[in-house]
C-alpha positions, 0 to 999 in steps of 0.5 A: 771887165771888173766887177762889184758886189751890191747887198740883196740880203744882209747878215742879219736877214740871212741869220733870220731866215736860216733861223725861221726855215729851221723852225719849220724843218723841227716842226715838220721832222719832230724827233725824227732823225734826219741825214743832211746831204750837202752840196758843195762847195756853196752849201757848206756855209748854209749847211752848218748854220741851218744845222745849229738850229736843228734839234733832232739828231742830224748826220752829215754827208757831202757831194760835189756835182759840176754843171757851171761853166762860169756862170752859166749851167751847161746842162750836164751833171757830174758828181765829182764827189759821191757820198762816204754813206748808204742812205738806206731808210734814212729821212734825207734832206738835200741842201744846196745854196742856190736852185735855178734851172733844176737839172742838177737836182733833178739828176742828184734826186734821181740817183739818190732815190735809188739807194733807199731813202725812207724820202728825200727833201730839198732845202736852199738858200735861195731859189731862182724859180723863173729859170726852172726848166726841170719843174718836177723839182720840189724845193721843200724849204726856201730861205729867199725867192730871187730873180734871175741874178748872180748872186754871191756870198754866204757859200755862193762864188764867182770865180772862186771869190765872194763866198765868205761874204756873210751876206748875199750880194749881187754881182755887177759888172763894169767896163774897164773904160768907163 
């Protein structure tokens, strides 16, 4: 089976988008500062260029959560990585390249929601909420809604492959034989 990647959002959509959720996030927050929570591996790129255009003071933390076997979600959330600080009375904003089913973060808001945030928020790139299976999940701000399709690029993976991609692309699969 190989694989392609065909574009769904190019470089210069992804930028615009980016750009226009920041704008909402400086209107809403002001000069409030706000601790971004960013989940790896695929929110990294997202992160960093969410928070350029950011102009309250921002601060960063890091977790990594495991629910992927290949590119289905097996319903069961690991932190494989937690956060380096407290989140006590601190204006949280979690970002994650892609929300779909909603189990991880549902879990993740659960867990954080205990360690004293002033309130927790959610950012993605791209949301898939046809697959939502967790519906008390609120996604705050959202770059692209998408169908139910693997995506890569900007962040987003196959196999480890396709996340420098500067844009998001569909992943399209061929039989060898054809």
């Amino acid at each position: 089976m190989r694989e392609h990647v065909k574009i769904m959002f190019r470089e210069e959509e992804v930028n615009q988008r980016i750009q226009e959720v920041a704008d909402q996030i400086n209107r809403d927050y002001g000069d409030t500062p706000l601790h971004l929570i960013c989940i790896l591996k695929g929110g990294a790129m997202f992160m960093c260029e969410l928070a350029k255009r950011l102009t309250m003071p921002v601060s960063f933390d890091f977790m990594s959560v495991s629910s992927y076997n290949g590119t289905e979600s097996s319903g069961v959330v690991r932190i494989v990585k937690d956060l380096d600080e407290s989140l006590e009375n601190k204006h949280v904003l979690i970002v994650e390249d892609i929300i779909d089913t909603g189990r991880t973060l549902a879990y993740l808001i659960e867990v954080l929601e205990k360690r004293g945030p002033k309130d927790i928020h959610l950012c993605t790139l791209l949301d898939k909420p046809e697959r939502r299976v967790k519906k008390q999940v609120t996604v705050d701000y959202v770059c692209f809604t998408i169908p139910d399709r693997f995506v890569v690029g900007y962040g987003l993976d196959y196999d480890q492959k396709y996340r420098n991609y500067p844009y998001i692309g569909v992943v399209e699969f061929e039989d060898d034989k054809a």
